[in-house]
N, C-alpha and C positions, 0 to 999 in steps of 0.2 A: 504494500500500500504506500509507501513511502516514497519508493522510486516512481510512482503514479504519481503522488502528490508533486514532488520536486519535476517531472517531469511536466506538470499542466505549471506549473509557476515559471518554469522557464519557457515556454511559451506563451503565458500571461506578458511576461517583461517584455519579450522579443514583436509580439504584438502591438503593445503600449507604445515602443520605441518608432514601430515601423510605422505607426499610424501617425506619431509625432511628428516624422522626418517625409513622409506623405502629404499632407499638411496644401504644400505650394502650391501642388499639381491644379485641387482642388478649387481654388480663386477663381472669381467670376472675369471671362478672357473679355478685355478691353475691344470694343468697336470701333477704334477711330481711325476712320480710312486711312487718314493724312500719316499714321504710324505704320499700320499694319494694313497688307493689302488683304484681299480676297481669300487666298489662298491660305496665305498663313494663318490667318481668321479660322477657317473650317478646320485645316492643321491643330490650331490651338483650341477648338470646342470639342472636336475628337478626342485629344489627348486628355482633355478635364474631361467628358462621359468615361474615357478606360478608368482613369485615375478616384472618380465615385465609384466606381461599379467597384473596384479594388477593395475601398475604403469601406463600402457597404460589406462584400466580403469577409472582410478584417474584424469589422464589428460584430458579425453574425456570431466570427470562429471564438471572437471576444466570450462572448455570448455565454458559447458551450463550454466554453474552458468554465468562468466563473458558476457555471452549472454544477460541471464537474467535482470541482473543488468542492461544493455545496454539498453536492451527496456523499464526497468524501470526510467531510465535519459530520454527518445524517448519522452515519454508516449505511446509504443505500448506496454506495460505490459499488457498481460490478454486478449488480442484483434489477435486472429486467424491470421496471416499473408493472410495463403490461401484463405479463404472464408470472412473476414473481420466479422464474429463473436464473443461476448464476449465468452473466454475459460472459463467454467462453475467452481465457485467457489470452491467445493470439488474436482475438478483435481489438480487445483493450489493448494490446502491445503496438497492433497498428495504431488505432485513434482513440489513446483514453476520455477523448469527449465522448465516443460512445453512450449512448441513453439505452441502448437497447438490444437484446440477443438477437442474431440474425435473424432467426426466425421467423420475430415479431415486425423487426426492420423489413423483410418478404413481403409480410403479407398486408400491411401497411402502402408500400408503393405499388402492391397491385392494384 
């Protein structure tokens, strides 16, 4: 449980940071012709929609980590909400945000 825990906190930080230093991308892109022509314009509104969509991402995984950690203080870390099964150790080694035993995660996106 530990190496679970220290491993969603080192992803909390790495998250927090990136989202930090993401930050720029994000700014509302300047219309004035007389600087920026056309081109660089749609250039520049493209790169702020990737860089929200990024950021929306980031917050989501935010999200799940601070979930995580939550069931880990619970003790419902690793324990299926849905079906009340243990979530099989090599899922959580992939993504300790995991919420849920494959199973239940199947039959759910069907």
């Amino acid at each position: 449980m530990k190496s679970y825990k220290q491993q969603l906190l080192d992803l909390q930080n790495e998250l927090i940071s990136s989202h930090k230093a993401g930050q720029e991308g994000t700014k509302t892109v300047t219309l004035d012709q007389s600087s920026v022509g056309r081109l660089s314009r749609m250039g520049a509104l493209q790169a702020q929609a990737i860089a929200l969509e990024g950021r929306r991402r980031q917050e989501l995984k935010l999200q799940r980590v601070k979930t995580a950690l939550q069931r880990i203080e619970s003790g419902d870390f690793g324990i299926c909400p849905r079906c009340g099964e243990d979530i099989d150790e090599r899922r959580l080694d992939f993504d300790p945000t995991t919420p849920m035993c494959i199973a239940c995660a199947q039959f759910i996106e069907k």
